[in-house]
C-alpha positions in Angstrom: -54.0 0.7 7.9 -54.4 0.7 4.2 -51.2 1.9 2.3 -51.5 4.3 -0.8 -49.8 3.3 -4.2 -47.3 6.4 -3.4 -46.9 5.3 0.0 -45.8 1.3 -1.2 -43.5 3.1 -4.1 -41.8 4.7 -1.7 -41.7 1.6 0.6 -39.9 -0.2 -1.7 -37.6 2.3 -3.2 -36.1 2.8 -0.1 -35.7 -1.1 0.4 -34.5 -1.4 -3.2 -31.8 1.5 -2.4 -30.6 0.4 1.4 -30.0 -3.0 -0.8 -28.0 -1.9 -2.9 -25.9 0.4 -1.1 -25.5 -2.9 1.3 -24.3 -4.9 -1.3 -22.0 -2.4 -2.7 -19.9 -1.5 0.3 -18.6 2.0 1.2 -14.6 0.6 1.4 -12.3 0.1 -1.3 -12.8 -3.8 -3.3 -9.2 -5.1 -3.2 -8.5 -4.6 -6.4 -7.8 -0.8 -5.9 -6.1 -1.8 -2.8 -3.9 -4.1 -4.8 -3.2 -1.7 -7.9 -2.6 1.3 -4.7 0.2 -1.0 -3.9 1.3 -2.2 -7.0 2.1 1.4 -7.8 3.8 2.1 -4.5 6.1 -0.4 -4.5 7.1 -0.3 -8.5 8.1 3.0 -7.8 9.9 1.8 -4.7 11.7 -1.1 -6.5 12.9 1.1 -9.7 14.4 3.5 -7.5 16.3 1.0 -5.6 16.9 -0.6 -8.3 18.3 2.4 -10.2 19.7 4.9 -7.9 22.6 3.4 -5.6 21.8 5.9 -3.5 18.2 4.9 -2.5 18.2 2.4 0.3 15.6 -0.4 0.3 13.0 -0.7 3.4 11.5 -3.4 4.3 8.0 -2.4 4.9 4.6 -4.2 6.6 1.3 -3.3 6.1 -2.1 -3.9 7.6 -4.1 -4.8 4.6 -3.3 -8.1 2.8 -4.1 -6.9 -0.4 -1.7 -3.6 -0.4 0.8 -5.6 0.5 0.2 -8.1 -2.1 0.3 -5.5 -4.6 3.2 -3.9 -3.1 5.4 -7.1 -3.6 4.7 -7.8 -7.2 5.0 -3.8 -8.0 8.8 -3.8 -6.4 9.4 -6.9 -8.6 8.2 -5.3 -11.7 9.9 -1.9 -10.7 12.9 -3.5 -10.2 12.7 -5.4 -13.7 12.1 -2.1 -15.2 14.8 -0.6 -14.3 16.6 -3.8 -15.3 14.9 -3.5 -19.0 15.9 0.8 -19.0 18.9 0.3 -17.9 20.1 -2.6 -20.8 18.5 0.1 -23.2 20.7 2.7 -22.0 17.5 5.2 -20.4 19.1 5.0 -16.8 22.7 6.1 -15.4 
């Protein structure tokens, strides 16, 4: 069977694009993952941090790199509210 020009452009066109949409993934790369977490938990740790009333919780996630982000964001949330609160921006 002899192929056409159009029929081998095709061919690999289609090759070319199930390559790359193999190598690119369809999930989140863990840095979102890490930066959805980072935000999470610095908005968790500068409430705690700030409002008396807010209780802490411990939390666990499934995906390593949330909770990775989720850590460092209480941390910095925390320190925030440290840093506001010296500069008189908090109650």
């Amino acid at each position: 069977m002899k192929r056409t020009r159009r029929s081998s452009l095709l061919l690999r066109t289609a090759v070319c694009s199930l390559g790359l949409a193999l190598l690119t993934g369809c999930g989140d790369d863990a840095a979102e993952r890490f930066g959805a977490g980072f935000d999470d938990g610095f908005e968790a740790g500068y409430e705690s941090a700030c409002d008396p009333d807010v209780e802490a919780i411990e939390e666990e996630f499934d995906d390593a790199e949330y909770a990775r982000g989720y850590a460092a964001g209480v941390v910095q949330g925390a320190n925030r509210c440290a840093r506001d609160q010296r500069a008189g921006r908090t109650r």
